[in-house]
C-alpha positions as CSV (number, residue, x, y, z in Angstrom):
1,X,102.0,76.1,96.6
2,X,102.0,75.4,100.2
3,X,104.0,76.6,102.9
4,X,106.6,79.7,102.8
5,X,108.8,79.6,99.8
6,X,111.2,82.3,99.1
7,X,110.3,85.7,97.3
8,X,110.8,85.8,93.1
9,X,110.1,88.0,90.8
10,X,111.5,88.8,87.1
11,X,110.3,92.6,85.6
12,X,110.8,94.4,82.7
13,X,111.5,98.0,82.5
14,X,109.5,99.1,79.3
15,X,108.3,102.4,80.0
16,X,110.6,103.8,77.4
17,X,109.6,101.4,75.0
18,X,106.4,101.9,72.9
19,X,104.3,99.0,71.9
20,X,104.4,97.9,68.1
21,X,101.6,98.0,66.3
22,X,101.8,94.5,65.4
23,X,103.6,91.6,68.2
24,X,104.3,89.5,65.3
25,X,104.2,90.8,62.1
26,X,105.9,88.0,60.5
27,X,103.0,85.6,61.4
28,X,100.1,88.3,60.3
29,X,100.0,86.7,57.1
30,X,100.0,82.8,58.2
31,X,97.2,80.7,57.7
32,X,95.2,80.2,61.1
33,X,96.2,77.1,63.0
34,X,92.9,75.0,64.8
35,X,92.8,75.4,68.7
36,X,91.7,72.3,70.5
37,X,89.6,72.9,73.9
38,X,92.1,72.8,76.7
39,X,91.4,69.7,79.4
40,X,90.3,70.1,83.2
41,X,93.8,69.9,84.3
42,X,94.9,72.9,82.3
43,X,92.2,75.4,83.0
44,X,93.3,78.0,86.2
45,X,91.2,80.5,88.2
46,X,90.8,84.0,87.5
47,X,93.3,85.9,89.8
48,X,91.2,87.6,92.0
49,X,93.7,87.4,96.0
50,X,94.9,90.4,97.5
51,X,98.5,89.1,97.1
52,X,97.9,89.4,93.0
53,X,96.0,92.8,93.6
54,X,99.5,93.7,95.7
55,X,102.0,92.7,93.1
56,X,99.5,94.4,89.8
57,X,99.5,97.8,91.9
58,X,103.3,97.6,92.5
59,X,104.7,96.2,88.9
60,X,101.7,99.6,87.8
61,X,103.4,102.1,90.2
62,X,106.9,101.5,89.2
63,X,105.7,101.5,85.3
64,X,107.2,98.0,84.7
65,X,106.1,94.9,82.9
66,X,106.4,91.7,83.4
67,X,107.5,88.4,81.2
68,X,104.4,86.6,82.7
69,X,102.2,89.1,80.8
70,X,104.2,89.3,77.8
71,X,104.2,85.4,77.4
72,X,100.8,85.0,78.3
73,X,102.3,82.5,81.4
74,X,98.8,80.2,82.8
75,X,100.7,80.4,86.2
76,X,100.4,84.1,86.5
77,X,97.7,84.2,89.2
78,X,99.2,82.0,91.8
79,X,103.0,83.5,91.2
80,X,101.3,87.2,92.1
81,X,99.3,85.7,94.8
82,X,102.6,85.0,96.2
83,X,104.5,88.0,94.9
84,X,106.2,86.1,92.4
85,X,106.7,87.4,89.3
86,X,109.6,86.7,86.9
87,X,113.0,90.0,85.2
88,X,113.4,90.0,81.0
89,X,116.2,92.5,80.4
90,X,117.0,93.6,77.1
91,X,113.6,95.0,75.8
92,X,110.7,93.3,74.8
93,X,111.2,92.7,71.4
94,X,113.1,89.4,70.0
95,X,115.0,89.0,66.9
96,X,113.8,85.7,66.7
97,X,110.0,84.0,65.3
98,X,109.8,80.7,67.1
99,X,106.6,79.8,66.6
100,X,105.4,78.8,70.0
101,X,106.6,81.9,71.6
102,X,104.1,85.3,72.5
103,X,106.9,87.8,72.9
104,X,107.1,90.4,70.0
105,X,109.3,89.8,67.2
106,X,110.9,92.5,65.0
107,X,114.1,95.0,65.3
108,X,114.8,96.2,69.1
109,X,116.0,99.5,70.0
110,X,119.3,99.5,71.7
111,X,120.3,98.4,75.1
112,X,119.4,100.8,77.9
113,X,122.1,101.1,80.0
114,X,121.2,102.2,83.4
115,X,118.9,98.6,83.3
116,X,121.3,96.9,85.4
117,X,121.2,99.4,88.2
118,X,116.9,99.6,87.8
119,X,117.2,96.0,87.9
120,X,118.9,95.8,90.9
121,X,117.1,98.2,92.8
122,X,114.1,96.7,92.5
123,X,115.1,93.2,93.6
124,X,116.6,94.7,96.8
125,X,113.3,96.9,97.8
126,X,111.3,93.5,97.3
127,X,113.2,91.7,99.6
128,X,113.9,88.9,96.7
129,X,115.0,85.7,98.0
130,X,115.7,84.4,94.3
131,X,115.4,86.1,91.3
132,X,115.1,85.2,88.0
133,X,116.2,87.0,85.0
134,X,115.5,86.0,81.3
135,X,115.8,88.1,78.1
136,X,114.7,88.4,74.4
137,X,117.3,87.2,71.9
138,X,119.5,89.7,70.9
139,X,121.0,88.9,67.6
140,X,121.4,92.6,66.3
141,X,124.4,92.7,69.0
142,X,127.8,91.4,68.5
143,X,128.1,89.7,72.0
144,X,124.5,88.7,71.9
145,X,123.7,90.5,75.3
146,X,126.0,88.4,77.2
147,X,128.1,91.9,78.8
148,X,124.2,93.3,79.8
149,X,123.3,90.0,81.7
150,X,126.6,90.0,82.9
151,X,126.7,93.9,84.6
152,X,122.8,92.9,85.5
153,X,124.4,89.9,87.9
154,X,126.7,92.2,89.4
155,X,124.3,94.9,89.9
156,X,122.2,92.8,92.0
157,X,125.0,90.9,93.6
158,X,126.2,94.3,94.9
159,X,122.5,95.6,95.9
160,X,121.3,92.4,97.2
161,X,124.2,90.1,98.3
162,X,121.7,87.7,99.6
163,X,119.9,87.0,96.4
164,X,120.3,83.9,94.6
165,X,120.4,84.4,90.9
166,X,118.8,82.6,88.1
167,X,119.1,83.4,84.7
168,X,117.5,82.1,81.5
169,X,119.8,83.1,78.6
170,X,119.9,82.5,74.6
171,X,121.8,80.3,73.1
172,X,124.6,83.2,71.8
173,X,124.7,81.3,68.5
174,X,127.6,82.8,66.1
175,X,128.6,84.8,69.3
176,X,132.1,83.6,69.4
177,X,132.2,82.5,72.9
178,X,130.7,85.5,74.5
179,X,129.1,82.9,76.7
180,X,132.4,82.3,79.0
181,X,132.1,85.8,80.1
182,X,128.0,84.9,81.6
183,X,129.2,82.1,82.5
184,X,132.2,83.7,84.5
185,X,129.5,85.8,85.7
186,X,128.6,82.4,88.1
187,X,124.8,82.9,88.1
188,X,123.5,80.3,91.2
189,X,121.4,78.7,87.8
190,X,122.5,78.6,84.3
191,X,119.0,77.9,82.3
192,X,118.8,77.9,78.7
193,X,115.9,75.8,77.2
194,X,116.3,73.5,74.6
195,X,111.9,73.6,74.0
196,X,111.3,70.8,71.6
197,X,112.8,67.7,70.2
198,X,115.7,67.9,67.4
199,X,112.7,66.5,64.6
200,X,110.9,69.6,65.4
201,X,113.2,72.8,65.3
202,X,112.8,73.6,61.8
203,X,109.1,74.1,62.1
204,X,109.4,75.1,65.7
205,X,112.9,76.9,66.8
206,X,114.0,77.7,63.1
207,X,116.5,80.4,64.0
208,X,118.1,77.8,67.0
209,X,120.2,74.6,66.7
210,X,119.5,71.9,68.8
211,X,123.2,70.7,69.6
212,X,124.6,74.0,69.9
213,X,121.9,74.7,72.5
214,X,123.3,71.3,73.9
215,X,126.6,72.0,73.9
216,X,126.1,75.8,74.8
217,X,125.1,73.6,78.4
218,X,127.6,71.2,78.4
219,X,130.2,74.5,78.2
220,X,128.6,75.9,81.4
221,X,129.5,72.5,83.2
222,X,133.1,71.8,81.6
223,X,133.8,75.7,82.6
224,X,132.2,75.9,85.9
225,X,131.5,72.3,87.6
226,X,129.9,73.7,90.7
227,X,127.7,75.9,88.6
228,X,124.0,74.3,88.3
229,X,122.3,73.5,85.0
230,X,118.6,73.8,83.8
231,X,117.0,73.2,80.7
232,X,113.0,72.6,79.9
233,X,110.9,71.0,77.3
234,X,107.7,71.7,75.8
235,X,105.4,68.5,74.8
236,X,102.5,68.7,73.0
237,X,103.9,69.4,69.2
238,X,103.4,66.3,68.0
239,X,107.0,65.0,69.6
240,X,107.4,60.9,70.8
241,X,107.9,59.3,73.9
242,X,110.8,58.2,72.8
243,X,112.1,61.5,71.4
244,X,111.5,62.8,74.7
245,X,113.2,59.9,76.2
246,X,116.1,60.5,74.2
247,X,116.7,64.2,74.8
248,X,117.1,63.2,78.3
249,X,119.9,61.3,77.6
250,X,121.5,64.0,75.0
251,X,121.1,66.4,78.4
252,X,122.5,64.5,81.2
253,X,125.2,63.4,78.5
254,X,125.8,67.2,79.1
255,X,125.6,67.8,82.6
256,X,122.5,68.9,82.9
257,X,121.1,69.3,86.5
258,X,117.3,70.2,86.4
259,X,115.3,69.2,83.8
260,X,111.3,71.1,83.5
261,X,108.8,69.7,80.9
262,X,105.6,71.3,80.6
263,X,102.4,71.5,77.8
264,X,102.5,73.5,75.4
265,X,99.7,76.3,75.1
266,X,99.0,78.0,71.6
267,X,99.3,81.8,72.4
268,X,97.4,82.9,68.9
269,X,96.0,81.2,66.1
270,X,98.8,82.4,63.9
271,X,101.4,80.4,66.6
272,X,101.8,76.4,66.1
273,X,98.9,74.7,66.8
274,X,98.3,72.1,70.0
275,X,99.1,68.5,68.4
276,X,97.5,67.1,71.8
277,X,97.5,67.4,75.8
278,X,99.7,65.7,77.1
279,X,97.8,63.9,80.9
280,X,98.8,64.2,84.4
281,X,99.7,60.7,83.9
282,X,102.2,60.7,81.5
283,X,103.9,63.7,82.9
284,X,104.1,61.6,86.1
285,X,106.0,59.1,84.1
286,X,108.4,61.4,82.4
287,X,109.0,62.9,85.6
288,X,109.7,58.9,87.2
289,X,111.7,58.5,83.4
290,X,113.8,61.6,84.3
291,X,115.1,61.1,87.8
292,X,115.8,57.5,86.9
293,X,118.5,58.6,84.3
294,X,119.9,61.0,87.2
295,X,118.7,64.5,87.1
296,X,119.0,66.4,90.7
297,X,115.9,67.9,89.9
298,X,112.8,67.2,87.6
299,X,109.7,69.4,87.3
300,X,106.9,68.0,85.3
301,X,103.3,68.5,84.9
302,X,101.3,70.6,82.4
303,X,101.5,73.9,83.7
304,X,105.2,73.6,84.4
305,X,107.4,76.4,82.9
306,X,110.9,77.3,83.4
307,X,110.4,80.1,85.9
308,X,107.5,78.0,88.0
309,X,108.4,77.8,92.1
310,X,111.8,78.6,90.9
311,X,112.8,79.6,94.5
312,X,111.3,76.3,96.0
313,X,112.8,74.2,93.6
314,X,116.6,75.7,93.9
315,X,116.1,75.0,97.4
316,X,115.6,71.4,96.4
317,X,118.2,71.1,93.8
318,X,120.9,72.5,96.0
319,X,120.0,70.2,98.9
320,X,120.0,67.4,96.5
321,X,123.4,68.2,95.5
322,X,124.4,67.8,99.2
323,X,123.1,64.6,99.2
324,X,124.1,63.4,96.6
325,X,127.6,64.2,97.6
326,X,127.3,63.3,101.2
327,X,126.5,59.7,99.7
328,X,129.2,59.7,97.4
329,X,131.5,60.2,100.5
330,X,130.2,57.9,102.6
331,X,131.7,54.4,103.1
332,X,130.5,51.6,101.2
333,X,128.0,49.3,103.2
């Protein structure tokens, strides 16, 4: 990073919570997968700044824990050098097993209520310029979690009025439209990532579906126009250019606004194994690729992840969107 970019952080409120004995007991008893030896480009420096030692001590003193840890994130050094970090609400424990994904699986404990307001008093005593919020999936509940990321927006709306809002959601399969009502919410961002190519689910995102993740995108826009979209992509599972290539079209097909792809990293041996690293290169050309087919945004490189300089790049996205219309307004040459 370079410059002043605009305070982020996401934190999770686990205190309450003890750890399981095992983070993914339905992967104890899979075969181990081979770990290839990660590239130049992928390693990252110890975090040793004052502005990491700042944010540890404070996410420490207010007994919180954050999704960077949880999903072992590469960028985590240079985020807390910045005081950056990034909010899962929810718990920490999924209902889900993808395969490429570090947070605990197994059966959550039930929704803490007073979240919200925690939430939203700790975005407003950091000064948060933008905020992120994700969450574990949460199909044990009948709206999926959509009502708890829903009173979370409006907590820190009311706390922080200033505060752009991001927020990373599931894909409320079998929900019965308890989307609308996040949606209705009008988060600045709607992000829900799609990960992989539609070839690669089963082994990958087994308890997902690739065109209702699609569609649950193309919703957000044929509700709420105005309301930016954001999806990311992993590479490295043994997808194709051209898969790639085409997933770009199924997105902007659906509105989407900002695409992120980034490399996959294998958490565990027990997680799906590295087909290959992906180069700087070719990440320059997907990025080239994207914005030719008309994405606002595009992040792409191989430490790219969903939450990475998401202040900065809302900045960009929105200004891009005033462009964009100020062109479209202007008179023909």
């Amino acid at each position: 990073m370079k410059g002043h970019f605009p305070a982020m952080a996401t934190l999770i409120d686990t205190t309450s919570q003890p750890r399981r004995q095992h983070r993914h007991p339905e992967k104890r008893n899979r075969p181990d997968t081979p770990v290839l030896r990660k590239p130049d480009w992928i390693r990252v420096k110890a975090p040793v700044g004052k502005g990491y030692l700042e944010t540890r001590e404070i996410v420490k003193s207010k007994g919180l824990v954050t999704v960077c840890e949880e999903a072992g994130c590469p960028n985590m050094g240079e985020c807390w050098e910045k005081k950056h970090a990034t909010m899962m609400i929810m718990g920490e424990t999924c209902t889900r097993a993808c395969s490429f994904c570090n947070v605990s699986t197994g059966k959550p404990l039930a929704l803490d209520s007073d979240e919200p307001r925690r939430v939203a008093e700790a975005v407003a005593q950091m000064g948060l310029e933008h905020v992120v919020i994700t969450s574990v999936d949460r199909d044990d509940l009948e709206d999926g979690g959509a009502v708890h990321f829903v009173q979370t927006i409006e907590a820190i709306r009311a706390a922080s009025p200033g505060t752009t809002i991001e927020i990373l959601t599931p894909d409320f399969l079998r929900k019965d439209g308890w989307e609308n009502r996040v949606i209705d919410a009008k988060p600045d961002v709607f992000n829900h990532n799609l990960e992989t190519v539609p070839r690669l689910y089963l082994p990958i995102r087994p308890g997902a579906r690739y065109y209702h993740s699609l569609r649950l995108l193309e919703r957000v826009k044929q509700r709420d126009p105005a309301q930016f979209t954001k999806s990311g992509l992993m590479v490295g599972l043994g997808e194709t250019r051209e898969e790639v290539m085409q997933v770009m079209d199924d997105m902007r097909s659906a509105g989407i606004d900002f695409l992120t792809i980034g490399q996959y990293l294998q958490p565990t041996r027990k997680h799906a194994a590295v087909d290959r690293f992906v180069t700087p290169d070719e990440f320059a050309s997907y990025e080239e690729i994207a914005r030719s087919k008309g994405f606002l945004m595009v992040s792409a490189s191989p430490l790219t992840r969903s939450s990475y300089h998401a202040g900065e790049d809302f900045a960009k996205l929105r200004a891009a969107r005033e462009a964009q219309l100020s062109g479209a307004g202007a008179p023909a040459a």
